[in-house]
PAZAPA-4460 file (N, C-alpha, C; in steps of 0.05 Angstrom, whole numbers, plus 32768, in hexadecimal, padded with zeros to 4 digits):
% residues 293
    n_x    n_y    n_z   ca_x   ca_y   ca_z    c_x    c_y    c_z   seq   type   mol
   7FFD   82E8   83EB   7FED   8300   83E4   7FF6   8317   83F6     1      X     A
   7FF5   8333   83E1   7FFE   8345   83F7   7FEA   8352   8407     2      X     A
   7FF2   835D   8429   7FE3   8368   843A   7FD8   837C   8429     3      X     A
   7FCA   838C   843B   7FB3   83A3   8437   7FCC   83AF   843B     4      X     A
   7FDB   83B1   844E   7FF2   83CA   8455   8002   83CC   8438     5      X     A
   800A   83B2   8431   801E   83BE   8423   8008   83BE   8405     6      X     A
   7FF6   83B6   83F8   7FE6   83C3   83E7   7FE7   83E4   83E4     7      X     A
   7FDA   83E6   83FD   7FD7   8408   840A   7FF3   841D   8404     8      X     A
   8007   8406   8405   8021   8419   8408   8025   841E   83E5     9      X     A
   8024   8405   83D9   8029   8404   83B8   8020   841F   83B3    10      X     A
   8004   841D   83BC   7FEC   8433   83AB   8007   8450   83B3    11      X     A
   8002   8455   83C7   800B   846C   83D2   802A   846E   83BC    12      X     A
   8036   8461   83BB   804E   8461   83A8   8045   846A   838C    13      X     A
   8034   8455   8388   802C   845E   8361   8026   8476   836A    14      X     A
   8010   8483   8375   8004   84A3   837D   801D   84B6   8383    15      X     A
   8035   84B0   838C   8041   84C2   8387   805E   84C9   8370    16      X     A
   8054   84A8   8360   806E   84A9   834A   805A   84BB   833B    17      X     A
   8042   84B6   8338   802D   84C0   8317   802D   84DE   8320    18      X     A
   8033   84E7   833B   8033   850A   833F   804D   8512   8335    19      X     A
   8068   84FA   8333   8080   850B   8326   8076   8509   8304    20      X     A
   806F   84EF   82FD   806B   84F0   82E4   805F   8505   82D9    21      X     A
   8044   8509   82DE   8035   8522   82D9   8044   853B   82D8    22      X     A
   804F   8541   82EE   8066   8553   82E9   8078   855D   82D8    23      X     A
   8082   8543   82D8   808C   8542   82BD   808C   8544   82A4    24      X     A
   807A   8533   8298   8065   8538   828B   8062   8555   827B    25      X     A
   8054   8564   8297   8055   8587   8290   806A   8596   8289    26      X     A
   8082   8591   8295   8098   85A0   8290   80A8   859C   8279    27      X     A
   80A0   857F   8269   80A4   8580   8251   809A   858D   8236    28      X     A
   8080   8586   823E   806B   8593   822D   8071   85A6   822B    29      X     A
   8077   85B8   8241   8077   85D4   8243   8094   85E4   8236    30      X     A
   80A7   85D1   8239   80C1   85D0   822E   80BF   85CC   820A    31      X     A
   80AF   85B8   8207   80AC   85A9   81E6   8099   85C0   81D6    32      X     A
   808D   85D8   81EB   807F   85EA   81D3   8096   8600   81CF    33      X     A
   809F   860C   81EE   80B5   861D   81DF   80C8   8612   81CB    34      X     A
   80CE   85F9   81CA   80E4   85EF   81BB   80DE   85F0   81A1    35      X     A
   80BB   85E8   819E   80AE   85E6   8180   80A9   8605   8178    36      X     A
   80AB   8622   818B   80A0   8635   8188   80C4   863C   8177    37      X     A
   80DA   8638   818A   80F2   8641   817A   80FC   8634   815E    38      X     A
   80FC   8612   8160   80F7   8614   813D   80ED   861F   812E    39      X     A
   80CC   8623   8132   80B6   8620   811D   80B9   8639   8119    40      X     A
   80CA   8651   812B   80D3   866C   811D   80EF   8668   810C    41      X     A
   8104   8660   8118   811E   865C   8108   8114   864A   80EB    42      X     A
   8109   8637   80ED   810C   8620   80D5   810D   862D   80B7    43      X     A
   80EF   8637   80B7   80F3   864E   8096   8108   865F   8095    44      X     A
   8110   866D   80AE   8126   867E   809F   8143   8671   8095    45      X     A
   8145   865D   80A8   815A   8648   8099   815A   863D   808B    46      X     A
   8142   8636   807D   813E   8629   806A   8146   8635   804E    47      X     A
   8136   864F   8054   813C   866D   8040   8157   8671   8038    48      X     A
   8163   8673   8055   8184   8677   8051   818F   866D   803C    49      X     A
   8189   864A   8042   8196   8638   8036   818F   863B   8017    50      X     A
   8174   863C   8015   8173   863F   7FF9   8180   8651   7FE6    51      X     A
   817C   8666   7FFB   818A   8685   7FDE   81AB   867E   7FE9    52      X     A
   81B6   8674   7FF6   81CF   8662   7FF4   81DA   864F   7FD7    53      X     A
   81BE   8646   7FE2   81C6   862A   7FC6   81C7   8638   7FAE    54      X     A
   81AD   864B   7FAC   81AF   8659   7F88   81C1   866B   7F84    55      X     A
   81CE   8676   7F97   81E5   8681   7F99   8202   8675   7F8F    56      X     A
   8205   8660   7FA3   821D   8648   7F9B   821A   8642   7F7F    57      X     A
   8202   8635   7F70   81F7   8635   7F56   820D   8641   7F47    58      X     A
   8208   865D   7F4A   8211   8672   7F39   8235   8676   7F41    59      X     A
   8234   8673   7F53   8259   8673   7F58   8262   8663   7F69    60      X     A
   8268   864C   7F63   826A   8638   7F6F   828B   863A   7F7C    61      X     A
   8299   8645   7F75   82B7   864E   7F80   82B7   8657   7F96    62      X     A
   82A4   8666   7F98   82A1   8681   7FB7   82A0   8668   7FD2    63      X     A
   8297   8650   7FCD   8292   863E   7FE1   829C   862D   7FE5    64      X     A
   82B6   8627   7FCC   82C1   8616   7FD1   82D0   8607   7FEA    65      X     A
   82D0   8611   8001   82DA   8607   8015   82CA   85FD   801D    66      X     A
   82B1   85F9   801F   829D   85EC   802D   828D   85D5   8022    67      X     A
   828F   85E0   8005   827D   85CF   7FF2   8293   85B8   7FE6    68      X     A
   82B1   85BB   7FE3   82BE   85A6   7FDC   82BC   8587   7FE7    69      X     A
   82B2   856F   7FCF   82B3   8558   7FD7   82CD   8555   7FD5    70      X     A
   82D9   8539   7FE9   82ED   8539   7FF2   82F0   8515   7FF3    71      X     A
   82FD   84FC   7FEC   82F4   84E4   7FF5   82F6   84E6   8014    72      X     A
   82E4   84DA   8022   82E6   84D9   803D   82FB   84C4   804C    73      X     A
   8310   84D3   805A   8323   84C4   806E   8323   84CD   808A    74      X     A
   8313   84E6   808A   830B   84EB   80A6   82F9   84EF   80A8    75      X     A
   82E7   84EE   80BC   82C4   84F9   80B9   82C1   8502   80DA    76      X     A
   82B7   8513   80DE   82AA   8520   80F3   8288   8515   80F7    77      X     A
   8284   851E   810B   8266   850C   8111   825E   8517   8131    78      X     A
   8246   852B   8127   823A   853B   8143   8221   8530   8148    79      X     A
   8225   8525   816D   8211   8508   8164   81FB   8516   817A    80      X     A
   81DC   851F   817C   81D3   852D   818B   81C8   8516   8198    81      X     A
   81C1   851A   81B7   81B5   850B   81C9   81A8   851F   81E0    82      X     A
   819A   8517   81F4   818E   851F   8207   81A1   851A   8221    83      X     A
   81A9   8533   8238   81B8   8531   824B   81AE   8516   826B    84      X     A
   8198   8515   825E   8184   8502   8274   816E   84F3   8269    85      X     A
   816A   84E2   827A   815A   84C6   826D   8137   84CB   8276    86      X     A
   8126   84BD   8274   810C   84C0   827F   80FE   84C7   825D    87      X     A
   810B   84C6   8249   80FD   84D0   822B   80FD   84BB   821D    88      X     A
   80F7   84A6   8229   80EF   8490   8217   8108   847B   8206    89      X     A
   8101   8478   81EC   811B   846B   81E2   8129   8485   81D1    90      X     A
   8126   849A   81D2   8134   84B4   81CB   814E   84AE   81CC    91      X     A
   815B   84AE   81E0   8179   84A4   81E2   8189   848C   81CF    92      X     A
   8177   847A   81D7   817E   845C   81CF   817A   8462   81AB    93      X     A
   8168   846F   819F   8162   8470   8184   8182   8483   8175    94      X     A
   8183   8494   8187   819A   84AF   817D   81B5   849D   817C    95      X     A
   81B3   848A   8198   81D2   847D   819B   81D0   8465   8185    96      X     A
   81BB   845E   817D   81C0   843F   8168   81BE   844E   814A    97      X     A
   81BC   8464   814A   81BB   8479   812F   81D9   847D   8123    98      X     A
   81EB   8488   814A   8200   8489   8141   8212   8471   8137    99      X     A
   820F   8462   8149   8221   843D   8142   8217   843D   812E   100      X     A
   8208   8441   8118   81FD   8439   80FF   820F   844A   80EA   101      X     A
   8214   845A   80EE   8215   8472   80DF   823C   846A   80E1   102      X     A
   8248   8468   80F7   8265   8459   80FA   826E   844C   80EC   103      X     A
   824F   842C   80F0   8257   8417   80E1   825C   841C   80BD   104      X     A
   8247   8432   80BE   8249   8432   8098   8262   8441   8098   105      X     A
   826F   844D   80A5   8289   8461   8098   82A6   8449   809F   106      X     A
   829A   842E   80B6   82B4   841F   80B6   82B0   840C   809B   107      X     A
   829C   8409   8094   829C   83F8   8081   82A7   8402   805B   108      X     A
   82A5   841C   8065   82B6   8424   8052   82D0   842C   8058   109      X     A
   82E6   8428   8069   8302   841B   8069   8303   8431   8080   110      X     A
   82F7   8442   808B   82FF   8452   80A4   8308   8443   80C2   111      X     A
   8317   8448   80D8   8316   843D   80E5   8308   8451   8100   112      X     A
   8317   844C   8119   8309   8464   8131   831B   8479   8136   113      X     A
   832F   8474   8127   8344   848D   8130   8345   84A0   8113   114      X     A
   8331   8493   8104   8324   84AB   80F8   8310   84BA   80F7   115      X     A
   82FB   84B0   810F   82E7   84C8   8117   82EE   84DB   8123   116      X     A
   82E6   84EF   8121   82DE   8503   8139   82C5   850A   8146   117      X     A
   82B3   8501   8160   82A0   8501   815F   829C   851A   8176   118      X     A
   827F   8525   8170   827E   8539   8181   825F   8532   818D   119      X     A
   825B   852B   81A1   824B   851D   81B4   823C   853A   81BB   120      X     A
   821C   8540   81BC   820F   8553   81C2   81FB   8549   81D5   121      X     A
   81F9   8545   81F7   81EB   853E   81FF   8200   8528   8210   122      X     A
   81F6   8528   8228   820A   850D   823B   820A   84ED   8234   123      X     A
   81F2   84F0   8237   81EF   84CD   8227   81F8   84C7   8211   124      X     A
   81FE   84DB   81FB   820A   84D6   81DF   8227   84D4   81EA   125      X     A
   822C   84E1   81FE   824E   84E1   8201   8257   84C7   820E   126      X     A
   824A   84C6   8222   8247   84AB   822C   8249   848E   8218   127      X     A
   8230   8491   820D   8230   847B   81F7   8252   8479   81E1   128      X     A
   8257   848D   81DE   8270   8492   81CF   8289   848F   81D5   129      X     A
   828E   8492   81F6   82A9   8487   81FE   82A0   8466   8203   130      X     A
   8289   845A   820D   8284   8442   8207   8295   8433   81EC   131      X     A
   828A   8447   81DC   8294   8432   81BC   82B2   8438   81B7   132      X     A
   82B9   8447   81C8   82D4   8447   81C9   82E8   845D   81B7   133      X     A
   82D0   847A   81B6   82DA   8490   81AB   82E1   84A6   81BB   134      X     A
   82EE   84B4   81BB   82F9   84CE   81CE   82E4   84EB   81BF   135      X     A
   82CE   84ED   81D7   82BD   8509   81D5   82D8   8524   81C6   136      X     A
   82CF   8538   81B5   82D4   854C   81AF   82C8   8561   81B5   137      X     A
   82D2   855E   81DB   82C9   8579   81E2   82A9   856D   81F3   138      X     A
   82A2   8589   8207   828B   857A   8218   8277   8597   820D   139      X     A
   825C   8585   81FD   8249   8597   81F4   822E   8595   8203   140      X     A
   8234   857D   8217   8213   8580   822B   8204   8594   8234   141      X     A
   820D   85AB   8232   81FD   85C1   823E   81E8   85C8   8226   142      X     A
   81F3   85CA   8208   81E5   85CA   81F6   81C9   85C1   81EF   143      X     A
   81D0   85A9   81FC   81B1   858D   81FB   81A0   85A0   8212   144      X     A
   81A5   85A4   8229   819F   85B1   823A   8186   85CB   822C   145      X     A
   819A   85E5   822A   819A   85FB   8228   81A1   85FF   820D   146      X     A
   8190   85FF   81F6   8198   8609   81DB   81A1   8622   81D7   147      X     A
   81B5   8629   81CA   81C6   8645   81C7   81CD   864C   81AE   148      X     A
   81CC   8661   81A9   81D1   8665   8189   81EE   866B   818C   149      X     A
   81FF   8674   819E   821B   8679   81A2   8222   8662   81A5   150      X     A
   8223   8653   81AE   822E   8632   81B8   822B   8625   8197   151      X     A
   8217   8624   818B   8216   8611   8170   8226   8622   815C   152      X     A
   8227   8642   815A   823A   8644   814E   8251   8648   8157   153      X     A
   825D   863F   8173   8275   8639   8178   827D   8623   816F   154      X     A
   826D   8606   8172   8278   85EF   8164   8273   85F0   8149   155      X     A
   825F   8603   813E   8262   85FE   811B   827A   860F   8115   156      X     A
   8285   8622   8114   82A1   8629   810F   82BA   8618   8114   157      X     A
   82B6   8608   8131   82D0   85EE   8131   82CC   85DE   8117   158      X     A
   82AD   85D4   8118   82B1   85C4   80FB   82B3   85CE   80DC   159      X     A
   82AA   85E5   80DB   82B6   85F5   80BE   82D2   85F5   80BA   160      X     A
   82E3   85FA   80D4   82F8   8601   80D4   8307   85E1   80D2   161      X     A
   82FF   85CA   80DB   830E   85AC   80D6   8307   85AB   80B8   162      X     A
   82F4   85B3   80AE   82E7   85AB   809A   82FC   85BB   807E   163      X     A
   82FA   85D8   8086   830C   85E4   8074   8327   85DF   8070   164      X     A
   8334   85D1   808B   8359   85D4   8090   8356   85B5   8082   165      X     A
   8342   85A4   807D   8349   8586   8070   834F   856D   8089   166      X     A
   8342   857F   80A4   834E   8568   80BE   8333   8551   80B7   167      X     A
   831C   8566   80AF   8304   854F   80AA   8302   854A   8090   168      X     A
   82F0   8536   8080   82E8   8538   8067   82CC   8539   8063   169      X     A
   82BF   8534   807A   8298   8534   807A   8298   8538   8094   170      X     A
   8283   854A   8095   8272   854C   80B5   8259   8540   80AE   171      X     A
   824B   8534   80C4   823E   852D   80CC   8229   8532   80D4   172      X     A
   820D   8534   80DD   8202   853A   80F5   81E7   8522   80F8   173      X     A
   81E6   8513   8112   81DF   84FB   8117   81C8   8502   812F   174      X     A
   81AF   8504   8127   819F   850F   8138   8179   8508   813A   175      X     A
   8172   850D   814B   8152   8505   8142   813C   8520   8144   176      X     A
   812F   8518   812E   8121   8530   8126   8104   8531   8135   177      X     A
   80FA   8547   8143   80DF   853E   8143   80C6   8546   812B   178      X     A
   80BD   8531   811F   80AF   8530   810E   8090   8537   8117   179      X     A
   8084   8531   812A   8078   8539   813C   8073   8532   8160   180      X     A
   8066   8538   816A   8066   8532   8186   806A   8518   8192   181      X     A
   805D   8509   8180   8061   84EA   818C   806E   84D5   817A   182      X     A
   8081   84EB   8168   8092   84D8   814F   80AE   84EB   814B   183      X     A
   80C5   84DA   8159   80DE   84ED   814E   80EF   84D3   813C   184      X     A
   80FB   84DC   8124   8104   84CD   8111   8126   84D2   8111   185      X     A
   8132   84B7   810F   8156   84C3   810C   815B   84C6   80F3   186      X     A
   8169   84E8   80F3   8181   84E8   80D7   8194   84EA   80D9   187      X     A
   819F   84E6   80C6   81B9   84F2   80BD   81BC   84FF   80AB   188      X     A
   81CB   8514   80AB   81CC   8532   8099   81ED   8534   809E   189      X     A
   81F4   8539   807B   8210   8540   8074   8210   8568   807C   190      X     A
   821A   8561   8091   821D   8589   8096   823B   858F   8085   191      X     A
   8248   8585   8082   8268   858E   8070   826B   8579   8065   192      X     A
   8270   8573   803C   8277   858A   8035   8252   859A   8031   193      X     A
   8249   85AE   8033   8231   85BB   802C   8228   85B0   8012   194      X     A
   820F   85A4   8013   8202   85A4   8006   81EF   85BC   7FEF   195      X     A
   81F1   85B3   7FD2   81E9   85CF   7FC3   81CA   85D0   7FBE   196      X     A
   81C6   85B6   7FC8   81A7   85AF   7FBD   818F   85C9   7FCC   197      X     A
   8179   85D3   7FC3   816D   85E7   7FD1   8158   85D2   7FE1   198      X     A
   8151   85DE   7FF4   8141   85D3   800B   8124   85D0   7FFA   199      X     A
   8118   85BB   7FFF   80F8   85B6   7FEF   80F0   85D2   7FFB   200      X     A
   80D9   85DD   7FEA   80D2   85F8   7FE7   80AF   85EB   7FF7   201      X     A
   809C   85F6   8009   8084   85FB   800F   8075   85FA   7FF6   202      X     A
   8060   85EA   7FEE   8051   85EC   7FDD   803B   85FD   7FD6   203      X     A
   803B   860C   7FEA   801E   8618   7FF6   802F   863E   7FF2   204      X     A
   804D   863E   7FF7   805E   8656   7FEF   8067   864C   7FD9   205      X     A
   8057   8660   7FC3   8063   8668   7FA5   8083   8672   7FB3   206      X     A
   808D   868F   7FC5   80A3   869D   7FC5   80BB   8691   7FBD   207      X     A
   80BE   866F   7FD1   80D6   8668   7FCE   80E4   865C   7FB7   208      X     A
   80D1   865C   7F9D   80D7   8655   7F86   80F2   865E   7F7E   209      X     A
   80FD   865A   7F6B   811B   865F   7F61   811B   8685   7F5A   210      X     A
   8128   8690   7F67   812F   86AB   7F69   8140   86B6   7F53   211      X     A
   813A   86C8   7F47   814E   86D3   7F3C   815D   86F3   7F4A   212      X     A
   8170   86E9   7F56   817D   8704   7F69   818E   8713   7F5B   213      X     A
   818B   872D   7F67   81A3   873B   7F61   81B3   8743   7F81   214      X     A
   81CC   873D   7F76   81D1   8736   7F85   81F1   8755   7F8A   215      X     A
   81F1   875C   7F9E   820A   877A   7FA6   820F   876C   7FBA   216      X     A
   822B   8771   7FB3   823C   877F   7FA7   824A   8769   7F8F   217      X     A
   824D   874D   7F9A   8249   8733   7F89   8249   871E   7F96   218      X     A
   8240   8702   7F84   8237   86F2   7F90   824E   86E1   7FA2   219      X     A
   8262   86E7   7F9F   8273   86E0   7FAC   827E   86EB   7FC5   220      X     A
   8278   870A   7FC0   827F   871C   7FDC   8267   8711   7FEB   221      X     A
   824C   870B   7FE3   8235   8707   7FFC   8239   86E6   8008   222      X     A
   8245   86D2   7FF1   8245   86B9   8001   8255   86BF   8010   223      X     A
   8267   86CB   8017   8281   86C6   8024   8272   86D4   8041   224      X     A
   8260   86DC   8046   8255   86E6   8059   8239   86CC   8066   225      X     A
   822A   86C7   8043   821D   86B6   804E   8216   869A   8053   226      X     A
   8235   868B   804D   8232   8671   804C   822F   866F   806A   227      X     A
   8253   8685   8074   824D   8673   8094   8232   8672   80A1   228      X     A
   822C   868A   809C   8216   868E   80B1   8201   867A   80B0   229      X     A
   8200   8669   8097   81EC   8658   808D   81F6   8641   809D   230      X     A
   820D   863F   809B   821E   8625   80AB   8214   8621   80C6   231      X     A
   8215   8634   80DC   8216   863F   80F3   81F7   8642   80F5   232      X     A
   81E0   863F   80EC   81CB   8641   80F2   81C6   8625   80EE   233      X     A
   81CD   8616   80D9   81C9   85F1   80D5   81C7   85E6   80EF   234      X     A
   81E0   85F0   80F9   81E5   85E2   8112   81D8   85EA   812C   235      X     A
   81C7   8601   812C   81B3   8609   813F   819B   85FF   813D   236      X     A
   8194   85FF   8121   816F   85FE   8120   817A   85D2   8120   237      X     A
   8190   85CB   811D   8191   85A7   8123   8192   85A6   813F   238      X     A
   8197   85BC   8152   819F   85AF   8173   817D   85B4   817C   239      X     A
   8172   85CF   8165   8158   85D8   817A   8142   85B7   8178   240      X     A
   8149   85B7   8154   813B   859A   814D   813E   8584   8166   241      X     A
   8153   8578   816D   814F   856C   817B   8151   856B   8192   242      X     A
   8149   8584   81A5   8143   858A   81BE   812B   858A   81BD   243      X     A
   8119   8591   819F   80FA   858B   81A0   80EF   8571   81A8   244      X     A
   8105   855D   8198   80FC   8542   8195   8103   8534   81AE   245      X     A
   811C   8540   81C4   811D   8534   81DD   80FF   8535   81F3   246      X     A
   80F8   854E   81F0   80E3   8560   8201   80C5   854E   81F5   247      X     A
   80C4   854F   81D5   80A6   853E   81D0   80AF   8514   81DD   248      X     A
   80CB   8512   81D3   80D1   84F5   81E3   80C4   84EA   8204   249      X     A
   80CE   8505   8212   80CA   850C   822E   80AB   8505   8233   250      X     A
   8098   851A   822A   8086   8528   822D   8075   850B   8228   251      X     A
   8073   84FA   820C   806B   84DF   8205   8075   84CB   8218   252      X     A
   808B   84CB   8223   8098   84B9   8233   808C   84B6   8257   253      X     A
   807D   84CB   825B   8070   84D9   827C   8058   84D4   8272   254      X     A
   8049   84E2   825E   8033   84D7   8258   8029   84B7   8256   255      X     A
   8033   84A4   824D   8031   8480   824E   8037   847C   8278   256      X     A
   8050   8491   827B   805D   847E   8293   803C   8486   82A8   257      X     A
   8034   849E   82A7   801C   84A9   82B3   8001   8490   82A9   258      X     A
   7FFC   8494   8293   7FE1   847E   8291   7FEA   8464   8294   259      X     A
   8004   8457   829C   800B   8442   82A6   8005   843E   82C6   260      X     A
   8011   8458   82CF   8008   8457   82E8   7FED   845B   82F9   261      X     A
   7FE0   8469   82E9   7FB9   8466   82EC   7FBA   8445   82F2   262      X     A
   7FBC   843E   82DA   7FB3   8423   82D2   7FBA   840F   82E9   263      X     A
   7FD6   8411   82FA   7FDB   8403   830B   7FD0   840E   8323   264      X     A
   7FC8   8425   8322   7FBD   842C   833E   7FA6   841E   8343   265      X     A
   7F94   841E   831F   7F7C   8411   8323   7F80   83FA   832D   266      X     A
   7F92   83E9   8321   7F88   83D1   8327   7F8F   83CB   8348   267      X     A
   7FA4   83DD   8356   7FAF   83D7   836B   7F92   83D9   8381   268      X     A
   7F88   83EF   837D   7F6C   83FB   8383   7F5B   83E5   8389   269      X     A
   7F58   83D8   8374   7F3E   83C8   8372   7F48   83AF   837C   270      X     A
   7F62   83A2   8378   7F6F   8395   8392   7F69   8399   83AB   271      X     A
   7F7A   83AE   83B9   7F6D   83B4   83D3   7F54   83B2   83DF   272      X     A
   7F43   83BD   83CD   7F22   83B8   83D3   7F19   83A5   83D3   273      X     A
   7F20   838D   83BF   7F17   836F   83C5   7F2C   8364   83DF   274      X     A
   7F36   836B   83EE   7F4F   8362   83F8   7F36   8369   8413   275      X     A
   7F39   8385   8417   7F2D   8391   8427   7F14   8385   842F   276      X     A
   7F04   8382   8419   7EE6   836E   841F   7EEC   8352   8425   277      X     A
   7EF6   833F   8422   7F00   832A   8426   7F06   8329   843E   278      X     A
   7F14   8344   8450   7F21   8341   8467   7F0F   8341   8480   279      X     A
   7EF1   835C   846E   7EDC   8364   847A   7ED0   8341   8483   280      X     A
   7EC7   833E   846F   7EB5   8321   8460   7EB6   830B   8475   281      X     A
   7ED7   8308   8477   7EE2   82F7   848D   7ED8   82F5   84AC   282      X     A
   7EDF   8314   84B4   7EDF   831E   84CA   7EBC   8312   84CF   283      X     A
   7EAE   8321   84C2   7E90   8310   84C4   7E89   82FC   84CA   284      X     A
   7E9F   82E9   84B9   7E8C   82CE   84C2   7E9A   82C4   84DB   285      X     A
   7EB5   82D3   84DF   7EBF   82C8   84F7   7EA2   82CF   8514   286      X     A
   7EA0   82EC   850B   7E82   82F0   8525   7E6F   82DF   8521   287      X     A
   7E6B   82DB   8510   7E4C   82C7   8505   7E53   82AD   850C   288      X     A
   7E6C   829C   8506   7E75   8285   850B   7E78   8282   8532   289      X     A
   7E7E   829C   8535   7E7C   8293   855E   7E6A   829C   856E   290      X     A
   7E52   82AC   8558   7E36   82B3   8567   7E2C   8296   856C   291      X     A
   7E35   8287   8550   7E16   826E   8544   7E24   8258   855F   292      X     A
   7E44   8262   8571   7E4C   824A   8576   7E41   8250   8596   293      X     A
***
């Protein structure tokens, strides 16, 4: 059985892990609303983009042909997002068994590894990736970090540009969404070749119904302006997505490790105190046992 000292010392330990937790805790939260405050502004207008894109492409489907061409796949690209640091639960572990999944289906259709190109977003994704025995394209950890709208469209132009010259045949993007605070879900989303399909429309907004535009100077002079941009925002409002879902991971992950640690304080607590009385209890009858003698 353990002494009162070292009981005493436990307590004092849990009391000061549950003050980092707590901490923690806050600085996620606090992190996971700005994060939800910068989607939940970007998401509709990308969404928008995408649509008057698609009914656009519709109508002249040539103007895009570099982006929108299916191609059979012999090379594939694959931008795999992860978190730069651990403490977020199985966040990591879900992103990295997303990507091995996502591998296995492209080896099983005759690809081997010296036909990926993978682009690791976040340290642990990169990590996990030279594990399996692929060479990172390039170091994007600051990204997972510090979301940037210059940084995501610096790597969405590398991959337009593999995508257009024929070095790739599909991009990828391998990532977890947060669905809400205490639920992030893994996808995968074909970012190249572009998809024509329009984004499900709000039910509650009549606006985004099927448009009929006019369109100056023509519809081909405006895609050529507005696919990339559509490209280059995909790949922002996917990094902000899952910097939300690291921060709500976090935030859920401090929250359990905190009411875990109550719970052991209690019981350590209520240990000590029977420990303590017992010791009292003793001491008593030792006086009582050499009064009576």
């Amino acid at each position: 059985m353990a002494s009162l000292k070292e009981i005493k010392s436990r307590i004092n330990s849990v009391n000061g892990t549950l003050k980092i937790t707590s901490a923690m805790k806050m600085v996620a939260s606090s992190k996971l609303r700005k994060a939800q405050n910068a989607i939940g502004n970007l998401l509709p207008y990308e969404q928008q983009m995408h649509r008057i894109l698609a009914d656009l492409l519709t109508e002249d489907i040539s103007a895009g042909d570099r982006y929108v061409a299916q191609r059979p796949v012999k090379k594939a690209a694959i931008v795999a997002f992860s978190s730069n640091s651990s403490l977020c639960g199985g966040f990591n572990s879900m992103a990295v068994k997303h990507f091995r999944e996502t591998v296995e289906q492209y080896m099983e259709q005759g690809l081997t590894m010296d036909d990926f190109l993978v682009f690791p977003v976040g340290k642990k994704m990169a990590e996990a990736v030279r594990k399996m025995g692929f060479q990172p394209q390039g170091d994007y950890s600051v990204m997972a970090d510090k979301p940037s709208y210059a940084d995501a469209a610096a790597l969405a132009r590398h991959l337009m540009d593999l995508f257009s010259s024929c070095a790739v045949d599909r991009v990828e993007l391998v990532y977890n969404h947060c669905k809400s605070t205490s639920v992030q879900i893994p996808v995968r989303e074909v970012y190249l070749p572009l998809s024509m399909d329009r984004q499900p429309a709000r039910q509650e907004d009549s606006s985004f119904g099927q448009a009929d535009y006019i369109v100056e100077p023509s519809a081909s002079g405006v895609l050529e302006v507005l696919l990339p941009k559509v490209l280059l925002l995909k790949i922002y409002a996917v990094l902000l997505d899952a910097n939300a879902a690291e921060h709500s991971a976090r935030t859920v992950a401090m929250q359990v490790a905190t009411d875990n640690g109550k719970e052991l304080l209690q019981d350590l607590t209520l240990q000590f105190n029977k420990q303590r009385q017992q010791s009292i209890t003793d001491e008593l009858l030792d006086i009582a046992g050499g009064t009576m003698v």
